[in-house]
Each structure stands twice: as C-alpha cells, then as structure tokens.
N, C-alpha and C positions, 0 to 999 in steps of 0.2 A: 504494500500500500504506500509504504514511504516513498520509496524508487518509482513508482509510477507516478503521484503526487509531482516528486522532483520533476521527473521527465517532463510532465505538461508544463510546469511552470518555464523549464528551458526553452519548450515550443515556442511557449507564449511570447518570453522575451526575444527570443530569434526572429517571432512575426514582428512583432511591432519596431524592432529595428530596421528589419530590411522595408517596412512599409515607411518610416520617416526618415529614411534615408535614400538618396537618389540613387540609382543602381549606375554601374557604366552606362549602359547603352541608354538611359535617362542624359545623362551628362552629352553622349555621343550625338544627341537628338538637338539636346539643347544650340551645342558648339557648330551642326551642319546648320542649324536654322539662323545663328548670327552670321556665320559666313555667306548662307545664302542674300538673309537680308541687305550684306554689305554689296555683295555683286550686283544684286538688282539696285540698289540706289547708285551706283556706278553708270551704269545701263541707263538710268533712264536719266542722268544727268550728260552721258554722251552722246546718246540716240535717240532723244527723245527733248524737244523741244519744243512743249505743249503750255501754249497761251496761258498765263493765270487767269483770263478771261473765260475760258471754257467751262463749260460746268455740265461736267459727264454722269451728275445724278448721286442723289444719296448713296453712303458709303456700302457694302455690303455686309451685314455684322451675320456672322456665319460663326457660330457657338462652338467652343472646345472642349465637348462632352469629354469623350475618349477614342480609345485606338480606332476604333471601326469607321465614325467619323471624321476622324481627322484624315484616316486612310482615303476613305470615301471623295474628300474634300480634294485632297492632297490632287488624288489620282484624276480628279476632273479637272483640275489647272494645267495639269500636265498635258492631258489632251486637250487641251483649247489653246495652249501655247505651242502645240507642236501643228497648228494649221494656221496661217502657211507658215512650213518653216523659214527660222531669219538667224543665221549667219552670228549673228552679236547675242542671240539668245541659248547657242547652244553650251557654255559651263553653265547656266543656270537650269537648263534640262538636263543635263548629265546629276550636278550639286540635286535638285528633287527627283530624280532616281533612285538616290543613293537614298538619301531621306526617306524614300518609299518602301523600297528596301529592307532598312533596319527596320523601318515601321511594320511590316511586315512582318518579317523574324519575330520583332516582339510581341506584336498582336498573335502571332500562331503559340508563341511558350505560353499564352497567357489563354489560349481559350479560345480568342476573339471572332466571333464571323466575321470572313472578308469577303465583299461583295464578287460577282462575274465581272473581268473589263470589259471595262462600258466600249462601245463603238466609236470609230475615231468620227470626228465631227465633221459632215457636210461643208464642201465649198461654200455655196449659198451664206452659211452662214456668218461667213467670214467677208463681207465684202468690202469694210474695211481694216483691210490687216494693220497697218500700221498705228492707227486707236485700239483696236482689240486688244493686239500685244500690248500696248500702255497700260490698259483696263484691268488686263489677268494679268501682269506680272505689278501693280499697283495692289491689288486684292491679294495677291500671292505673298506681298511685301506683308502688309496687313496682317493677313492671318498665322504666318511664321511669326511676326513679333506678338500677336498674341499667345499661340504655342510656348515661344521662348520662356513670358511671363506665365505661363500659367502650367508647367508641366508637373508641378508640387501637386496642383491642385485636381489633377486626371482620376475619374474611375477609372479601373482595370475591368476587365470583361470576365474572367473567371478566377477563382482562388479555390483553396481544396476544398473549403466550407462552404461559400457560396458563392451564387454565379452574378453577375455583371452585363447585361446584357445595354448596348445604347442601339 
C-alpha cells in the first residue's frame, strides 16, 4: 500500500511538471514561428509596397485553441500562399513546412485528429496574386505571433486520463 501510494504520488508530480513546463518541441515551435514572423516582415517590407491608404478589411482573428486547429489553420495559408507561386515567398513556405511538420509529429504523440489535405486552391480564385500574397502572409504574420504568445496556454488533444478533442 505504501509503494503504491509513493508510486502515484511520483506520477502525479512527473504530470504536473512536464504539463508546466514547455517541452523541446514546445520551444522548437515557438523559435520557427519568431523566425518565421521575422522573414515575412522582411518580405513585405521588400516586396511589398502597399499604400497606408488601402484598407483590405477587418483583421482576421482566427483562435488558438490547439494542435488540430492551428494544424488546420497552419495548412490552409500554406495552400493559399503556394497559388501563384512567387519567387520571394519561397523560405517562408519551406520555414511553415517545417512548422507543419513538427506540428504534426506533435499532434500524432499526443492523440490529435489531423484533418484530409485540403485541395490546392482554384486559379479563379486568385486573380489578384500580388494583394492575396500581402493578405495571407499578413494573417500568417498575425497568427504565428499569436501562437508564439500563446503556446503556454494550448489544450492538448489527448492524455492517458482524458481526451482533448478541438
């Protein structure tokens, strides 16, 4: 009884460390999404010289539940930024690759459903490439700094005890 008693309490303390503490691939997430964020402000300070007079519409606030969504999110800018492809945007499709990725790996250790790849997006819909790519890799910037800030604060999708589903 004693030894068993110990034993859960060791659990206990081993969960709740590894749960308030960022793991690597926590930290590895964090560090591709500042490097990302810096390429694309780069990007759109070199290639991108868009009037402060423009006004391309309410910002897009797109939530940072957990891994499924963020995968979710992740994977739909990826494919909107890879039509048409542009030349000056490809380390920052490579950079959310990679992000996609790890995300991936982690969301599989942990449980997570990961959707079917979506279909690559329609010409048509793209018929101004050079705003679009402004637009998604502007919302792209956005939602990695929100990631960066808010990775502490992520459900996980499954644990041994219970499950997590977004």
């Amino acid at each position: 009884m004693h030894s068993s008693l110990i034993l859960c309490l060791s659990m206990a303390s081993l969960v709740a460390i590894s749960i308030s503490r960022p793991t690597a691939t926590e930290d590895r997430i964090r560090n591709m999404a500042r490097t990302t964020i810096s390429r694309i402000k780069k990007i759109k300070d070199k290639h991108f010289q868009m009037s402060p007079e423009i006004d391309f519409g309410p910002d897009i606030d797109t939530p940072i539940d957990g891994l499924t969504s963020i995968f979710v999110h992740l994977s739909y800018l990826q494919m909107r930024l890879r039509v048409p492809p542009a030349l000056h945007l490809q380390q920052v499709q490579v950079d959310l690759e990679t992000l996609l990725s790890t995300l991936e790996g982690l969301a599989i250790s942990r449980g997570c459903p990961l959707p079917n790849p979506e279909t690559p997006a329609h010409k048509d819909e793209t018929a101004f490439p050079v705003t679009s790519n402004y637009l998604h890799l502007l919302e792209l910037q956005r939602y990695l700094e929100k990631l960066y800030l808010n990775m502490d604060k992520l459900k996980w999708c499954k644990d041994a005890a219970e499950t997590f589903i977004f």
